[in-house]
GUTORKE-589516 format. One line per 2 residues: number of its first residue (from 1); their letters; for each residue x, y, z of C-alpha. Coordinates in nm, 4 decimals. Example, Ala and Ser with C-alpha at 12.3 -4.5 7.8 and 13.67 -1.06 7.14 Angstrom:
! residues 2
1 = as = 1.2300/-0.4500/0.7800; 1.3670/-0.1060/0.7140
END
This chain:
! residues 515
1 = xx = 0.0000/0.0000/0.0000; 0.2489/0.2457/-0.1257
3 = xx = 0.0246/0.4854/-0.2352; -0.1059/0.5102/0.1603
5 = xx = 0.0674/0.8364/0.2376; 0.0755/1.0088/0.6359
7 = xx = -0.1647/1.2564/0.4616; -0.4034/0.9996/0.4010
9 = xx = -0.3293/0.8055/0.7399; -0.4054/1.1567/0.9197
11 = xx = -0.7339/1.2010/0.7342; -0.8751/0.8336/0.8393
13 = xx = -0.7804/0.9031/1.2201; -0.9132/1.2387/1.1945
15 = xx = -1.2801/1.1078/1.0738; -1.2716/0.8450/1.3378
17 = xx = -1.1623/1.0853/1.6444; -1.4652/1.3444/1.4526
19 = xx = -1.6813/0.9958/1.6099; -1.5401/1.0440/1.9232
21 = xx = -1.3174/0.6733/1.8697; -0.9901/0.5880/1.9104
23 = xx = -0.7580/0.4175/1.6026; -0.7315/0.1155/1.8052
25 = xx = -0.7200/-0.1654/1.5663; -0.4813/-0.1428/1.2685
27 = xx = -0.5460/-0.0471/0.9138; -0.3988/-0.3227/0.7057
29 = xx = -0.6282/-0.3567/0.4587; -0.6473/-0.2264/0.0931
31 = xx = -0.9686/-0.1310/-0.0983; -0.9031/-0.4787/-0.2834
33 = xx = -0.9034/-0.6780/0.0863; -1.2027/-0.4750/0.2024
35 = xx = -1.3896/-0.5750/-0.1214; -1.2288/-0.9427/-0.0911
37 = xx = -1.3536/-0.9519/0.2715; -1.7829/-0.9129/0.1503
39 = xx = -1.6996/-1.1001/-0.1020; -1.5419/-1.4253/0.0573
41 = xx = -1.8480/-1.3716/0.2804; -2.0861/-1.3890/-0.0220
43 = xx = -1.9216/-1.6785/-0.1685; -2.0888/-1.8028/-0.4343
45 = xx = -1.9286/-2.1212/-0.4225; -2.0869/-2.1749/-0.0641
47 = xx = -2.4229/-2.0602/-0.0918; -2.4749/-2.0905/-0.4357
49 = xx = -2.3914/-2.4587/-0.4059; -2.5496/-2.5072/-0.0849
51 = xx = -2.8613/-2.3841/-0.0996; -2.9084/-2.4627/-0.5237
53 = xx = -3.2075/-2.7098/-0.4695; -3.4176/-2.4143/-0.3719
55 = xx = -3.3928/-2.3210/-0.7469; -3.3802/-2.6809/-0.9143
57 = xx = -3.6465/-2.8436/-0.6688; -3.8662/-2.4990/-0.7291
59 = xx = -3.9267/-2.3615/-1.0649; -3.6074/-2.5391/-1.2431
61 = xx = -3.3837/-2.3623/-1.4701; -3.5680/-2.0337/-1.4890
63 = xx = -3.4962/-1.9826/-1.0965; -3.1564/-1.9447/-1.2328
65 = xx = -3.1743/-1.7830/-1.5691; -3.4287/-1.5144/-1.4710
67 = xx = -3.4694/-1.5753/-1.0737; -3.0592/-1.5075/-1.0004
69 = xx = -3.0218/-1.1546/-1.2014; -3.3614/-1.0636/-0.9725
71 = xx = -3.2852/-1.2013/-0.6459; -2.9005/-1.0310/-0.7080
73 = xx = -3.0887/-0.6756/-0.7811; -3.2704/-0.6834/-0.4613
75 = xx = -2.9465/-0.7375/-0.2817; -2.7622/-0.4734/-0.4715
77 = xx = -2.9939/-0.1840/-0.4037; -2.9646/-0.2883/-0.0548
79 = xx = -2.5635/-0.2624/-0.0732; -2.5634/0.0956/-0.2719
81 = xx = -2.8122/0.2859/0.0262; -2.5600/0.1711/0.2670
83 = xx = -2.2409/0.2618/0.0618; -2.3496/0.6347/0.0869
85 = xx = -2.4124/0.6224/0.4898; -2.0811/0.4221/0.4720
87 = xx = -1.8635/0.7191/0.3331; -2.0154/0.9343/0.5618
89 = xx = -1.9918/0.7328/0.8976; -1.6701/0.4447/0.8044
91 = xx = -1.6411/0.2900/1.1437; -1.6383/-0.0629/1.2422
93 = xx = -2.0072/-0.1908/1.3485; -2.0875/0.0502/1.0742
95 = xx = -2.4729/-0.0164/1.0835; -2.4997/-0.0085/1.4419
97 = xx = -2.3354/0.3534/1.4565; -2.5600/0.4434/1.1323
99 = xx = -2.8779/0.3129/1.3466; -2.7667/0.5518/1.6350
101 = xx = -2.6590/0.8799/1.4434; -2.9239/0.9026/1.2185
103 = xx = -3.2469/0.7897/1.4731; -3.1488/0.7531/1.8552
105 = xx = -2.9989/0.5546/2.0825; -3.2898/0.3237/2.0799
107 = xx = -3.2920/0.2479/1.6717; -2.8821/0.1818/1.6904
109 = xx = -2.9482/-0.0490/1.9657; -3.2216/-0.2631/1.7989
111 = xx = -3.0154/-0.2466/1.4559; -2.6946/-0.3577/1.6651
113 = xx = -2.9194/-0.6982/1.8211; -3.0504/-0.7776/1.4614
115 = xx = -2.7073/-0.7560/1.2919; -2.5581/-0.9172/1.5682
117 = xx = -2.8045/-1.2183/1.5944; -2.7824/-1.3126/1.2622
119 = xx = -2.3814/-1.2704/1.2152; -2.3913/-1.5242/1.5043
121 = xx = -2.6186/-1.7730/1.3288; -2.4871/-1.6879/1.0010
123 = xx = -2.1466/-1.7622/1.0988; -2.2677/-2.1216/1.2382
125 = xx = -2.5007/-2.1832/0.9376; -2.1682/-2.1123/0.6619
127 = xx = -2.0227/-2.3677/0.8507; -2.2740/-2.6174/0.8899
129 = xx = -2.2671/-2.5617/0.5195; -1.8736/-2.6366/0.4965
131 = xx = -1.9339/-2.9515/0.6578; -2.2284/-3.1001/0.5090
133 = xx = -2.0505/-3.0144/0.1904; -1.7399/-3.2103/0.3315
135 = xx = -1.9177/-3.4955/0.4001; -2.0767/-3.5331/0.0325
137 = xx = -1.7412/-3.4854/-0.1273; -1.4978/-3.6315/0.0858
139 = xx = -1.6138/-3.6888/0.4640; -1.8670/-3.9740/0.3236
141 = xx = -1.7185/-4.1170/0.0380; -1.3221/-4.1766/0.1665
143 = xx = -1.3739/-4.1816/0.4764; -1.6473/-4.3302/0.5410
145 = xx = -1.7772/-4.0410/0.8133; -2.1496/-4.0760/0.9282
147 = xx = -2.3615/-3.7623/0.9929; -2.4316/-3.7439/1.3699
149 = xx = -2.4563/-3.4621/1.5888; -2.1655/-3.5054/1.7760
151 = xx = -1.9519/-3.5476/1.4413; -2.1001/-3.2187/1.3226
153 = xx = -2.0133/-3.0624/1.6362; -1.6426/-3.1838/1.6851
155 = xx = -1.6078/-3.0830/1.3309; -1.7633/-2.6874/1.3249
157 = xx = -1.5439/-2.6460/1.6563; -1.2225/-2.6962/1.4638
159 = xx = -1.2900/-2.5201/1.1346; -1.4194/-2.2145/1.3747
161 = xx = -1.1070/-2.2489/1.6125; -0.9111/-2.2394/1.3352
163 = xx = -1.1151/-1.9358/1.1871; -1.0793/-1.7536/1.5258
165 = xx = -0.6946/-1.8480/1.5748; -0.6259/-1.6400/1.2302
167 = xx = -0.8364/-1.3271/1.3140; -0.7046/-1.3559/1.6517
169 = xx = -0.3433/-1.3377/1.5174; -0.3893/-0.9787/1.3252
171 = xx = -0.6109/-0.8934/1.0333; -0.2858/-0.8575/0.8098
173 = xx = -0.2811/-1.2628/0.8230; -0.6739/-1.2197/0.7507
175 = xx = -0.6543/-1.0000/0.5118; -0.3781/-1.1964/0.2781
177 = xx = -0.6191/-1.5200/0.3064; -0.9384/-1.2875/0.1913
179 = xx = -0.7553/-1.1515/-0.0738; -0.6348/-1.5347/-0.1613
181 = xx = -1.0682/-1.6113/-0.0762; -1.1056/-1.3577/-0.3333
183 = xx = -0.8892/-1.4964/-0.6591; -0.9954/-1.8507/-0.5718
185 = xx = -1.3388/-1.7793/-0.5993; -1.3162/-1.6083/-0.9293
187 = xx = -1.0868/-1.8846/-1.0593; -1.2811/-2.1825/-0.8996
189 = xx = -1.6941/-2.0349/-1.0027; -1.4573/-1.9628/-1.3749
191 = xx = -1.3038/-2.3552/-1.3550; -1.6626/-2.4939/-1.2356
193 = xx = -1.8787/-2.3018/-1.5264; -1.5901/-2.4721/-1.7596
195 = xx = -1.6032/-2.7948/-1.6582; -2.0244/-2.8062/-1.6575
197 = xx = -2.0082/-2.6664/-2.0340; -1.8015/-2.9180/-2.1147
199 = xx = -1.9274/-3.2232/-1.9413; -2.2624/-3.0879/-2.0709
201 = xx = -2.4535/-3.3612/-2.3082; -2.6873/-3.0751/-2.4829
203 = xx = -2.6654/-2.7182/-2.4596; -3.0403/-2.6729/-2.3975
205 = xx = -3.0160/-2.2632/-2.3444; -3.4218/-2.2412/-2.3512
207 = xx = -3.4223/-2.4398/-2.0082; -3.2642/-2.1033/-1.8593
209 = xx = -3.5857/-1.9787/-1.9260; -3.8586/-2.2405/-1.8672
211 = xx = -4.0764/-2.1373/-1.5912; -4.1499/-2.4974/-1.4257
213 = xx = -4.3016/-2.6086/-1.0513; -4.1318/-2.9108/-0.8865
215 = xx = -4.2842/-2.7977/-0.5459; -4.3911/-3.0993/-0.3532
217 = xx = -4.2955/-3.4642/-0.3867; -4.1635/-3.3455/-0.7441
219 = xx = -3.8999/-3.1600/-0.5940; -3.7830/-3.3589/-0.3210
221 = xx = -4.0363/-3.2076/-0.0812; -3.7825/-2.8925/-0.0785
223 = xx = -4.0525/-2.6460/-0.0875; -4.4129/-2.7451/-0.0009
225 = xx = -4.6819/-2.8188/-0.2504; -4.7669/-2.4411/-0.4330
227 = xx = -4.8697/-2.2422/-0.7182; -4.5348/-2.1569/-1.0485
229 = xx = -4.5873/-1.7933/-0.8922; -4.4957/-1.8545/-0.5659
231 = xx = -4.2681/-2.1667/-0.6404; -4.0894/-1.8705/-0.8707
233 = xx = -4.0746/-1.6392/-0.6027; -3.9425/-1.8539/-0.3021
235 = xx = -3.6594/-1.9179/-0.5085; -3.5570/-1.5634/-0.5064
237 = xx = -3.4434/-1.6650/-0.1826; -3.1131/-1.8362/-0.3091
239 = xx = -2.9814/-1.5346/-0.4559; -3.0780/-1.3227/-0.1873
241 = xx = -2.9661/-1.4940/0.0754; -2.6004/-1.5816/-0.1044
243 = xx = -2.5577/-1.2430/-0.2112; -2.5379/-1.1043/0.1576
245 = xx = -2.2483/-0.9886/0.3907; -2.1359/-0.7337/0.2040
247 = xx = -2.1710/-0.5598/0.5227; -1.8100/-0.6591/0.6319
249 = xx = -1.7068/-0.4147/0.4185; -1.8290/-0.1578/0.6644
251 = xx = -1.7535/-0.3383/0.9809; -1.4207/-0.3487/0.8534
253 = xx = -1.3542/-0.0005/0.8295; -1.1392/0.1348/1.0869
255 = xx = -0.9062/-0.1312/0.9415; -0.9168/-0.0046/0.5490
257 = xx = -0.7418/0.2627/0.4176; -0.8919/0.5353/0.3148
259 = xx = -1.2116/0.3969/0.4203; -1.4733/0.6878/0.2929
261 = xx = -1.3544/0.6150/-0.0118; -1.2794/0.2289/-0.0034
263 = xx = -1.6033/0.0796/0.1793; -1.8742/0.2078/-0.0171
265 = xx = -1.6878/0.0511/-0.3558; -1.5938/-0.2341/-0.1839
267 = xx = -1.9058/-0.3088/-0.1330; -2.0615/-0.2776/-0.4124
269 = xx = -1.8003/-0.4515/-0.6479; -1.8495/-0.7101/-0.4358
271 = xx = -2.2241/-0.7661/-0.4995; -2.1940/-0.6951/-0.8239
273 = xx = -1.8980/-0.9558/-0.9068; -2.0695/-1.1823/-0.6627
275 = xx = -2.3816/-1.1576/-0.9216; -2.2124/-1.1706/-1.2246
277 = xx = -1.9733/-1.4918/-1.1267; -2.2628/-1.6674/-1.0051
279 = xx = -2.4759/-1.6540/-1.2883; -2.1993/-1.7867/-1.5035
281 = xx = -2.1281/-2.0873/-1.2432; -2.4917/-2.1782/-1.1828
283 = xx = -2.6295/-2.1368/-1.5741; -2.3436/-2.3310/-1.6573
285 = xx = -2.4734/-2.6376/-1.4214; -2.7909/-2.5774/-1.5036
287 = xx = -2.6708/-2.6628/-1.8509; -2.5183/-2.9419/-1.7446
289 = xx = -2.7695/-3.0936/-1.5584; -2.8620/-3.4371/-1.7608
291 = xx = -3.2479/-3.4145/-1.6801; -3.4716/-3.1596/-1.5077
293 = xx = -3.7031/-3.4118/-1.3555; -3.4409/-3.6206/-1.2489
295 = xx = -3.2666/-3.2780/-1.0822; -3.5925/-3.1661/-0.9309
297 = xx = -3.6049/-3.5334/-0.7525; -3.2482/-3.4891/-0.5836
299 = xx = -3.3378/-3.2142/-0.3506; -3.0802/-3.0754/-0.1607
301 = xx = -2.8051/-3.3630/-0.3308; -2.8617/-3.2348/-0.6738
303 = xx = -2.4964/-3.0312/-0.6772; -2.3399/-3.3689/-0.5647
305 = xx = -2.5431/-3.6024/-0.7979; -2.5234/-3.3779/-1.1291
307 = xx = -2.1386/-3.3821/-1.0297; -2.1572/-3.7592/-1.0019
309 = xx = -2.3358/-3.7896/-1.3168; -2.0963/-3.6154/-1.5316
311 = xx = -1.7664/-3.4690/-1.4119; -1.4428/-3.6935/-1.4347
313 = xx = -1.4072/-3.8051/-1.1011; -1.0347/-3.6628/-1.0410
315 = xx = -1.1507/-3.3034/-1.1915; -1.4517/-3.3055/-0.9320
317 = xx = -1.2773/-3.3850/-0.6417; -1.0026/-3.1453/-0.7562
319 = xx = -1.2895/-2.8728/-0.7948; -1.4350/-3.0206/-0.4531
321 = xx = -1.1551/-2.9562/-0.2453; -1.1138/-2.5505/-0.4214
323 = xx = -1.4652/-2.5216/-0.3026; -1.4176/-2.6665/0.0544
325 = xx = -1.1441/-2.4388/0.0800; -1.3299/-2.1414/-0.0408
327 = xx = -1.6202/-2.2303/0.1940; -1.3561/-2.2143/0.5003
329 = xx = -1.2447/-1.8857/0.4244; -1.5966/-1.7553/0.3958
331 = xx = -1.6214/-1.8970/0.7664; -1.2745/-1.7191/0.7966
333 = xx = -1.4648/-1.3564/0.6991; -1.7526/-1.3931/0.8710
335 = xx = -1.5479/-1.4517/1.2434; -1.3644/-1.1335/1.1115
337 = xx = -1.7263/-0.9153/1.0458; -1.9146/-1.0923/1.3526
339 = xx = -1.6356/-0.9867/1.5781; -1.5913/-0.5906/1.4794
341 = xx = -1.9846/-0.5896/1.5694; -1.9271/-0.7219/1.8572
343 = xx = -1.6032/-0.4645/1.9203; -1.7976/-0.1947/1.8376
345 = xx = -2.1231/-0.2749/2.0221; -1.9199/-0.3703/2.3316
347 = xx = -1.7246/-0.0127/2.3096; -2.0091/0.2298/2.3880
349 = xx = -2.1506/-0.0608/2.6488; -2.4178/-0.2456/2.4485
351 = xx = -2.3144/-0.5865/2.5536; -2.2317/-0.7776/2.9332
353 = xx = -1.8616/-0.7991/2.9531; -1.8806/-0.5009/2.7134
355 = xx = -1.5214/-0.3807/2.8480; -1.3571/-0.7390/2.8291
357 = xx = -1.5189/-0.7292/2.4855; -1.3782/-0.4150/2.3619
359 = xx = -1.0483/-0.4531/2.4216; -0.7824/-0.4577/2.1556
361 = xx = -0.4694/-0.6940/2.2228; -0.1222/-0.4442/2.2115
363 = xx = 0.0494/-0.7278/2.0289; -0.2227/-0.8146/1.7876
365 = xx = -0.3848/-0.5102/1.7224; -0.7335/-0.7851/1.7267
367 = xx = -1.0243/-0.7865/1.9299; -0.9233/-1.1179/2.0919
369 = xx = -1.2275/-1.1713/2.3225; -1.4916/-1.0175/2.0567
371 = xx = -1.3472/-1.3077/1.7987; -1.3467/-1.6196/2.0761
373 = xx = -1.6922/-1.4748/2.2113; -1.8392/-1.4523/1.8383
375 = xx = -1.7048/-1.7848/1.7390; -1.7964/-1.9813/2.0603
377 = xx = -2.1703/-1.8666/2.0293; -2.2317/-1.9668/1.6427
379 = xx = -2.0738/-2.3342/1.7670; -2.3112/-2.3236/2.1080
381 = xx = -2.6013/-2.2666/1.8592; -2.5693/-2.5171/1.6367
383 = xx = -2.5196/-2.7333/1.9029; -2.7926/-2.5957/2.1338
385 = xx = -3.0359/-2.5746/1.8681; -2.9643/-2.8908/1.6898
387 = xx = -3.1235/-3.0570/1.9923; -3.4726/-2.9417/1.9976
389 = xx = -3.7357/-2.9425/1.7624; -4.0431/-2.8047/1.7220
391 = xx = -4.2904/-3.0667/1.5423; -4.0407/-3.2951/1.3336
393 = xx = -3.8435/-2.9411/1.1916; -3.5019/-2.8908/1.4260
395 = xx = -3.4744/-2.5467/1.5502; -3.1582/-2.5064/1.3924
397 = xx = -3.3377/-2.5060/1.0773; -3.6351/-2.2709/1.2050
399 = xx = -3.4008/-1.9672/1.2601; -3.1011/-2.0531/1.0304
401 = xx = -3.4428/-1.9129/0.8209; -3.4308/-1.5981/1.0194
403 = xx = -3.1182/-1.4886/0.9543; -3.1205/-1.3230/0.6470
405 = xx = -3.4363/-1.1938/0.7820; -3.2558/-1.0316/1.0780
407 = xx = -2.9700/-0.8996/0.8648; -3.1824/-0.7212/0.5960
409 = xx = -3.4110/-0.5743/0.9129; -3.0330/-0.4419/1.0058
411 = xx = -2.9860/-0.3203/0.7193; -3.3345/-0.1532/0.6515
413 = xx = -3.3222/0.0608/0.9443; -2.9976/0.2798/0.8845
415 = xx = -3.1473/0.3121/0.5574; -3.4775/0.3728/0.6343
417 = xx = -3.3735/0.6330/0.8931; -3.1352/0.8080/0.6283
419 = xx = -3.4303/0.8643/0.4030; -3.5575/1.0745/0.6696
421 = xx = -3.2722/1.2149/0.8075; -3.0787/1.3372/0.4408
423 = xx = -3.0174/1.7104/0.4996; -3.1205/1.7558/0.8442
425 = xx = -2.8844/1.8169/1.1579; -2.8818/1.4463/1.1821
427 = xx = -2.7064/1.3498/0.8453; -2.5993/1.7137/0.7173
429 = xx = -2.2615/1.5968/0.6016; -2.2132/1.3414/0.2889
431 = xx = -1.9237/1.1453/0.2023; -1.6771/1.1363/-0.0776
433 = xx = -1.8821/0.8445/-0.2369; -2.2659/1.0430/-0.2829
435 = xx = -2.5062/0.9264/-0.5001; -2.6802/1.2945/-0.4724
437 = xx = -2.9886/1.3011/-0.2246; -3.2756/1.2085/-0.5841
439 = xx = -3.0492/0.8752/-0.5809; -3.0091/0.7791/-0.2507
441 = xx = -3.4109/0.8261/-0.1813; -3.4730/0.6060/-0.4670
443 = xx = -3.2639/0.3332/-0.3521; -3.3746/0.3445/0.0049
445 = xx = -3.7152/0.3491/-0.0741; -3.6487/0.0473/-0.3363
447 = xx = -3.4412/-0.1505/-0.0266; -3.7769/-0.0651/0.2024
449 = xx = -3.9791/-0.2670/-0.0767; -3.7103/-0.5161/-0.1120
451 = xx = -3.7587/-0.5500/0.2668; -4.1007/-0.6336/0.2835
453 = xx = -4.0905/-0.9308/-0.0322; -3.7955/-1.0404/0.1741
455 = xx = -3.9595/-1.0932/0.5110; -4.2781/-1.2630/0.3306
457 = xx = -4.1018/-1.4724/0.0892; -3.8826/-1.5681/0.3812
459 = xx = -4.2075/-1.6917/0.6463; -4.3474/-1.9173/0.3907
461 = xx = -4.4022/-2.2573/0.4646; -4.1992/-2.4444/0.5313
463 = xx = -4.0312/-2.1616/0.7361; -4.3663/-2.0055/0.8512
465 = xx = -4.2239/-2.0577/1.2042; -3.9757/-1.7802/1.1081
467 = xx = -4.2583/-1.4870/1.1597; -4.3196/-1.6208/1.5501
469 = xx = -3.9676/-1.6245/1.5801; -3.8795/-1.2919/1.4920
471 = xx = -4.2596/-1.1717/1.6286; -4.1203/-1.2989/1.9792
473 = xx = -3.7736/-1.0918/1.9109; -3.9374/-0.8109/1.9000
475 = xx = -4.1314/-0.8616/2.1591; -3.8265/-0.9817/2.3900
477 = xx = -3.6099/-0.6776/2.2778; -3.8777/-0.3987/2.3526
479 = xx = -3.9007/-0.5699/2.6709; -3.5603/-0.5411/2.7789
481 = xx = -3.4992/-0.2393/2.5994; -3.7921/-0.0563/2.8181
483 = xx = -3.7245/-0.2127/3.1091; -3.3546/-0.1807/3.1312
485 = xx = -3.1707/-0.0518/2.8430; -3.3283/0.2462/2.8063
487 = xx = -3.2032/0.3878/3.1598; -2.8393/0.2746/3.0974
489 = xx = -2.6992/0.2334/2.7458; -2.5521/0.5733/2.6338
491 = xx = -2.5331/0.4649/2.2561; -2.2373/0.6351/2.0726
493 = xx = -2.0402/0.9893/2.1585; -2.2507/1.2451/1.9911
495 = xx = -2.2368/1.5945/1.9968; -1.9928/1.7054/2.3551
497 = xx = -1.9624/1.3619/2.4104; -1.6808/1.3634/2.1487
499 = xx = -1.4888/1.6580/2.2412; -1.5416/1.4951/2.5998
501 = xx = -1.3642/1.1919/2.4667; -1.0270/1.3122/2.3340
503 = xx = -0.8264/1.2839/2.6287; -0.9490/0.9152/2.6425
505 = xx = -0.8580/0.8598/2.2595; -0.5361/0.9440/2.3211
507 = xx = -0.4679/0.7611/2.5942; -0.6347/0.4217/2.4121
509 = xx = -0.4314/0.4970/2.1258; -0.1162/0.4734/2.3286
511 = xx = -0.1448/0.1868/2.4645; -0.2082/-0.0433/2.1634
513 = xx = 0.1052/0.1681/2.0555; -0.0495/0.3560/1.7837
515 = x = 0.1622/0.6614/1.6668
END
């Protein structure tokens, strides 16, 4: 980073003491690492392969060939509304400080819980994902691994060990494995669309295009018995909920050079080369995909049985073990964003512990505790909720389906609230990176509408239980919000609080050694 001049280094610390915080952790990271880290999180080679019988067991190829490019839209307006309030405000936690500046103390601190809740379960559902996807290309077939609970278990605690040990040991180790996460997953979706094409028997094009309805026993019982509309529609949910994350970009800020500038096109490259290499991956299988029917049937195995069907067995297994790989860094990301919330949160005393929490290790230049907290608590609930069950459906499942639901609600809100707060005393200053106030409106109120398809595509059957669950969040939240929160949690320095705060910035930024 050459080109990173004191000039520039002066101008990041003086926006973040303008906050009232201290340059505490260390800024390592380029604009290419800050893009690589939303985009390892996105990973199309995770999501996009572990969640594809959502658009093959729903309305087959044209879930893909029209459904993706959709689903990736709703993301991306999503991802430019919070690229301008993320050259204006570029701290770490980004969306909970956006939540406080531009409402109150009580809007930062619900957007803080939702964020937070669903990096948590994000974070144990990416892995869950790495290891089911272990087990159907290696875990299961050489070594003969079965799937029980306590083998899942063992399992996500040493991939997330490992993914905490790395972020614990400085994000300049992090950042040179997301920027690896980064060129493997272009090369690897690039290698995979490749191979499909030309293992393909026919290149049927028009079945990019056919609207069909494998809902039901058709489909593997994937989605529940329902009309080509809605079959159509619930698959919008496999875009959408790959092509999240790109938060990181923002909760990665105090650690990106100039990060006004950086964050906002970091994260939108990295939706929109998210989008772009995942429509050329999953058309390609689409194409390659011997029989429709026969797909539809597979459920959540089709990836594995398409591969099967028609990949030389040495190419898959090479492209198997670029893809586990891929999937572990994604992990890797996601301990690095769930753990800057947590930093952030804990800093201006939203959490218990909050000053255990917030503290940056001297040598590291990390939030140790904030990654071992984060990482412990995706593991405990996967474990925890892996053993109970509502009906025959595992509660894992119920609110793995709430995540995205909980991210995009912590998303929504800064945006919301910076519709309404665009030119007042609130949000008087822009950013470099300004769409122009006609722009930004249009995109919030577009992300508002994406907001509500999102929450009632995602509480459809067979995740209907998703609406009590986040119902009774609400609930629980107002709850403890009125009857404690609201007397003690300060939110962030605003206003005198941050000329208040300088002597304390100082001394922070001594003692993690910070010139």
């Amino acid at each position: 980073m050459s080109d990173y001049t004191e000039v520039d280094k002066k101008q990041d610390m003086q926006i973040l003491h303008s906050m009232g915080y201290a340059q505490e952790l260390e800024r390592r990271m380029s604009q290419f690492s800050n893009f690589a880290v939303s985009f390892s999180i996105i990973c199309i080679l995770s999501g996009g392969i572990n969640s594809l019988a959502q658009a093959t067991s729903g309305a087959g190829g044209a879930a893909i060939g029209i459904g993706w490019p959709l689903g990736c839209f709703i993301s991306f307006v999503f991802a430019v509304a919070m690229a301008q309030i993320s050259s204006a405000y570029p701290t770490a936690g980004g969306l909970y400080h956006w939540g406080s500046i531009l409402g109150n103390r009580f809007t930062g601190w619900l957007t803080a819980w939702f964020n937070l809740l669903g990096l948590v379960t994000v974070l144990g559902a990416i892995n869950v994902g790495t290891y089911y996807f272990f087990m159907g290309s290696f875990g299961t077939p050489y070594f003969g691994l079965e799937d029980t609970t306590m083998t899942r278990i063992v399992f996500l605690a040493i991939i997330t060990g490992a993914q905490a040990l790395v972020n614990h040991m400085g994000i300049g180790l992090t950042a040179k494995l997301t920027d690896f996460s980064g060129y493997l997953i272009f090369v690897t979706a690039i290698l995979l669309a490749l191979v499909c094409l030309a293992a393909a028997d026919t290149y049927e094009i028009s079945r990019l295009f056919t609207l069909s309805n494998y809902s039901g026993e058709t489909g593997g019982n994937v989605w529940p018995q329902t009309s080509g509309t809605w079959v159509f529609l619930l698959g919008l949910l496999l875009p959408i909920y790959t092509i999240t994350g790109y938060d990181a970009s923002a909760h990665t800020s105090e650690e990106t050079v100039k990060a006004a500038h950086s964050v906002p096109r970091g994260m939108i490259s990295s939706v929109l080369w998210a989008a772009l290499f995942g429509y050329i991956m999953l058309c390609s299988f689409v194409l390659m995909i011997p029989d429709m029917d026969e797909a539809a049937k597979q459920g959540w195995n089709v990836f594995f049985w398409a591969m099967d069907a028609q990949v030389n067995p040495i190419i898959k297994d090479v492209l198997y073990l670029a893809i586990f790989v891929s999937q572990w860094l994604c992990g890797l990301a996601t301990v690095t964003s769930v753990s800057r919330m947590i930093f952030a949160f804990s800093r201006d005393g939203g959490l218990p512990a909050s000053k255990a929490l917030s503290k940056v290790s001297p040598t590291y230049r990390t939030p140790v505790a904030a990654i071992w907290t984060g990482s412990i608590l995706a593991v405990l609930f996967v474990w925890g909720s892996s053993l109970v069950s509502i009906g025959d459906t595992p509660v894992y499942t119920i609110v793995v389906s709430c995540t995205v639901i909980f991210l995009f609600f912590s998303f929504a809100i800064p945006i919301t609230l910076g519709l309404f707060a665009w030119g007042t005393s609130k949000w008087d200053k822009m950013g470099p990176w300004n769409l122009g106030e006609g722009m930004f409106k249009l995109f919030a109120i577009l992300s508002i509408v994406a907001m509500v398809l999102i929450f009632v595509l995602g509480i459809q059957p067979p995740n209907d239980w998703a609406l009590y669950i986040t119902v009774g969040f609400l609930i629980v939240t107002g709850i403890i919000w009125f009857a404690f929160e609201n007397r003690r949690f300060r939110g962030p320095p605003i206003g005198d609080e941050v000329a208040r705060r300088q002597a304390e910035i100082a001394a922070a930024e001594k003692a993690v050694g910070e010139a």
